[in-house]
N, C-alpha and C positions, 0 to 999 in steps of 0.2 A: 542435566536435569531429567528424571522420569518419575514421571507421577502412574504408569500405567498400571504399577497392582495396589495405588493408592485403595480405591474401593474395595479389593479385596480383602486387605488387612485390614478396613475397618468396620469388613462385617461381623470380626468376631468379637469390636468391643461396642457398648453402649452408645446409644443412640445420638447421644449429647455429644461424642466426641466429633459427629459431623460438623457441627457447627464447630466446635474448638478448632479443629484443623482448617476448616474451613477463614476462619477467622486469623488464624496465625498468616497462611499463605495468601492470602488475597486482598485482607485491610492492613496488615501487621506487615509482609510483603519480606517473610523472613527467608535468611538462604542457609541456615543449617538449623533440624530440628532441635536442637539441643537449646535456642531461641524460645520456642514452644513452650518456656516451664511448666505452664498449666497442665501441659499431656505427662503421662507416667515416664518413667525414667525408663525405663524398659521397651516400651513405645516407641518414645523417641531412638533409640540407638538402633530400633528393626528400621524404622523409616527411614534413618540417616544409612543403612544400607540397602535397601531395599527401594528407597526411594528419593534417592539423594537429591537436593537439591539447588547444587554447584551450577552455573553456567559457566563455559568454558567461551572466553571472548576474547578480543583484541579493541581496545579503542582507540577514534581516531579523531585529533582534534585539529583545528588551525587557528592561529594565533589569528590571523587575519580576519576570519567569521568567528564569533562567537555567538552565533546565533544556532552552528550546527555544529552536529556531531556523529560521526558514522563505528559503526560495530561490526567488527567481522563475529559471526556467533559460530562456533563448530560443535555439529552432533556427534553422538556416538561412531559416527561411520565413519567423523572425520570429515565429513561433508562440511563445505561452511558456504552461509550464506549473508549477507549484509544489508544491516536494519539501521535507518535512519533519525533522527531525533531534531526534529526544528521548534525552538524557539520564535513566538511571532511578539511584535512587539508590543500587546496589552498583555505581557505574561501568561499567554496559554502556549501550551503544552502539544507537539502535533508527530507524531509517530508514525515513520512509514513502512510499513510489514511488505518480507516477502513471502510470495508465494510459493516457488519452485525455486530448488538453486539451478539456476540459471535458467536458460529460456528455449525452446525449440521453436521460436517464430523467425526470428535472423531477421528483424527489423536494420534497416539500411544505417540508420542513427545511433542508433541504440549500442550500448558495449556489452548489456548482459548477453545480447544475443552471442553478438562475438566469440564470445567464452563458452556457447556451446549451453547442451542441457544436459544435464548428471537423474535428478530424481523433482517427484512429487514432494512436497513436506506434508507432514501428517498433521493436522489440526494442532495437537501439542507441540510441537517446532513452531506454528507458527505464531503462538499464543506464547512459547519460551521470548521470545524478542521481544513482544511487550513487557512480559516480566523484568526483562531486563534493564528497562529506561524505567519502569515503576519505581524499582528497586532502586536504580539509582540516585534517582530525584527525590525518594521520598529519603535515602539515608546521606546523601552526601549535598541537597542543597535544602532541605527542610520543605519540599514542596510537595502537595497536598497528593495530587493528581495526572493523570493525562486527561489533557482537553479531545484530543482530537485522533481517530486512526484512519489512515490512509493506505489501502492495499495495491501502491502504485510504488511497490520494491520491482525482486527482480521476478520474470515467470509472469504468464499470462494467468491468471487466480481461476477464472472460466474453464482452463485447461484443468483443474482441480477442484472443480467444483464441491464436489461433497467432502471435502476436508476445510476447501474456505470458508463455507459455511455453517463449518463445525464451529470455527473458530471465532466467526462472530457469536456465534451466540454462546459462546463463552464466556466474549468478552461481556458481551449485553445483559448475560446473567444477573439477577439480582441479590446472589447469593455468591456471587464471584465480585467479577470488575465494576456490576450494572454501568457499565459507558453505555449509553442514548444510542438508538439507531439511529438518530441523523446524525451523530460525532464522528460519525464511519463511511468513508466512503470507498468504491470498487474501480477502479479502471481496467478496458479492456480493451481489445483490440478489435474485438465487434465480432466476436462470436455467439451468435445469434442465438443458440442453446440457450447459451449461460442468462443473456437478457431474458428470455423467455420463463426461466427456472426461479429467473431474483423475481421477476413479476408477482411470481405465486407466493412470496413467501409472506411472513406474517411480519416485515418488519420494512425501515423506512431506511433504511442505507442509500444512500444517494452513490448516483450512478454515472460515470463519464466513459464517454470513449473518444481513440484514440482515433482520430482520423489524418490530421500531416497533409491532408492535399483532397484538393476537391473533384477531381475526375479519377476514374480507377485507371488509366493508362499511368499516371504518375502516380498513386497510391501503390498499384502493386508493385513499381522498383523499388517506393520505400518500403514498403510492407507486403513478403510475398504471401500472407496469410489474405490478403486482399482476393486476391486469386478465387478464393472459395468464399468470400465473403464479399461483394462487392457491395460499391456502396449504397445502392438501391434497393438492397436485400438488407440491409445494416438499417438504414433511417426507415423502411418498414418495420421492423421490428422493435426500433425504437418509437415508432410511432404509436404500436398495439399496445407498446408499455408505458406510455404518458396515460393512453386511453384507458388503459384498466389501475395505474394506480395515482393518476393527477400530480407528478414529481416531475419538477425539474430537471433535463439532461443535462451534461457539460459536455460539448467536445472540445475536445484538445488538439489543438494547432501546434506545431513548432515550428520555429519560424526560423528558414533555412534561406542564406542570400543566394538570388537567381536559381532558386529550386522551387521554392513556392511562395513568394513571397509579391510578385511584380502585381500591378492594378488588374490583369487577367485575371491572374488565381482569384484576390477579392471579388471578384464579380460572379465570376463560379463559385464560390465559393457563399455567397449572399444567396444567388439563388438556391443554395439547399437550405440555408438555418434561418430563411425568412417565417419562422413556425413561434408562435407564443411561449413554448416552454421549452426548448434553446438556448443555451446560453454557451458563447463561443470562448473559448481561455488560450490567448495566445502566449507562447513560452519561446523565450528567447533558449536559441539552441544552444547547446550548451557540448563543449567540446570532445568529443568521440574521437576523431581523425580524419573521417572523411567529408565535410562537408564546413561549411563556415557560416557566420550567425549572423541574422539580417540584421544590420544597424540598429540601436534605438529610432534613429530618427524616421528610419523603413515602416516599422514596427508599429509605430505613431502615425503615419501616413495608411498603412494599411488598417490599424484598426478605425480611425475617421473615415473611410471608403468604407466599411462593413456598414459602420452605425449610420452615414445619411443614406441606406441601403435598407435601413430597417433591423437591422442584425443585432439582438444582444451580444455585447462583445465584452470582455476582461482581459486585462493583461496577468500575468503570475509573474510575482518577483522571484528572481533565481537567486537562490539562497545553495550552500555546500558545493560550491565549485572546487575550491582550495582547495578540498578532502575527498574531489571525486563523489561526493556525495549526491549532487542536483542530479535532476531529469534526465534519465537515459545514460547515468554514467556508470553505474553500479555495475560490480564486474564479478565480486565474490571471486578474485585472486588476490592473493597475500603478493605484494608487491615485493 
């Protein structure tokens, strides 16, 4: 898919045909121009080379979840990276975009890091992987919409700031996807720019980060981006950004047996999120290789310690295990 001399070729036809095209690709959600009729026939067959609108993908499902579904997407370069599709159970819609294929944080958990970092995505990559769940649901199960985006694929999105940003407001466009900026949420690893940057902007994307442990001697083995970000410099800046835009945080716990998990950690870990607009989301780990996933029953015991602590706390149900798809598995290698 490229749309990048879209604008060009359509400045040398009538004004109306913005909207036309506009209309084909974005509510119509067609994947060859020739779909289009309303555009000229002549039109259509420069567009369909010049601005083809093929994605080239692999899908991935499990018999067992039918709740997800994972997508290897590959660009032009060949590059591919993998986009996720969760069904929740009042039938919405929730989509998880990546940012970069692959990742250069080398998170301790995590598989994308694993796999190394290749490239940035350009705002249009990462708006092609929405297209592609659009497209599918709106031709292959009759459904209206996506409810929900989530920029918690592969790649730190912080680390690409002004192309992630392009892409929300892409999506957010009213004359494109119009998805609601609160349907859109960011994860990060606590790069303190990036918070800083989302603070100014004119829109309400809800914001989490990744935290995995409550002191930075055990943060930065799981995360050596800690290192440069520790966590006192992280919940400051989270703080400036409650204070100038009144939005809720999330941090994101994973919950890893005898790693972070014991009545310690919850107590350090209460003392940072005893803050009004906090809210803790604990994720059962989910299997990379090196580590192992604390009990439900752990899980249950440590989130009751947060909350008679004062803590707003959540659990996240782990959904796309089967398919490699949940939290920290995504890997962007064709297996």
């Amino acid at each position: 898919m490229n749309l990048s001399k879209l604008s060009e070729i359509l400045q040398a036809e009538p004004k109306f045909r913005f909207k036309q095209v506009y209309q084909a690709l974005y509510l119509d959600l067609i994947d060859d121009w020739q779909q289009a009729s309303v555009l000229p026939l002549a039109l259509r067959e420069r567009l369909n080379i010049e601005c083809p609108l093929t994605i080239q993908a692999e899908l991935q499902k499990d018999a067992s979840d039918k709740r997800s579904e994972k997508a290897m997407i590959y660009f032009t370069d060949k590059v591919a990276v993998e986009t996720v599709l969760i069904r929740q159970r009042d039938r919405r819609y929730t989509v998880c975009l990546s940012s970069q294929a692959g990742c250069p944080l080398g998170c301790a958990f995590c598989a994308t890091g694993a796999s190394g970092f290749t490239r940035n995505l350009s705002a249009e990559e990462i708006v092609e992987q929405f297209f592609f769940w659009a497209r599918r649901l709106r031709h292959n199960q009759d459904v209206e919409k996506i409810d929900n985006v989530v920029f918690m694929g592969m790649g730190e999105p912080f680390l690409n700031y002004d192309e992630f940003i392009k892409a929300v407001k892409i999506l957010h466009d009213p004359e494109r996807f119009n998805l609601g900026s609160r349907r859109m949420s960011v994860s990060t690893a606590g790069i303190t720019e990036g918070i800083k940057k989302l603070s100014s902007e004119k829109l309400q994307i809800n914001l989490a980060i990744s935290l995995h442990a409550p002191v930075d001697s055990l943060r930065e083995q799981l995360m050596p981006i800690g290192k440069k970000y520790p966590i006192a410099k992280v919940l400051k800046t989270v703080d400036e950004y409650i204070a100038k835009t009144g939005r809720r945080v999330m941090f994101e716990y994973i919950m890893m047996k005898n790693t972070n998990d014991d009545d310690d950690d919850a107590r350090a870990l209460a003392n940072l999120m005893r803050k009004p607009l906090y809210l803790v989301n604990l994720i059962p780990y989910n299997t990379t290789g090196r580590f192992q996933a604390s009990s439900p029953a752990r899980i249950n015991t440590f989130q009751e310690k947060l909350e008679s602590m004062g803590v707003a706390v959540t659990q996240r149900r782990s959904q796309g295990q089967g398919i490699g798809a949940a939290c920290g598995q995504l890997a962007g290698k064709k297996k």
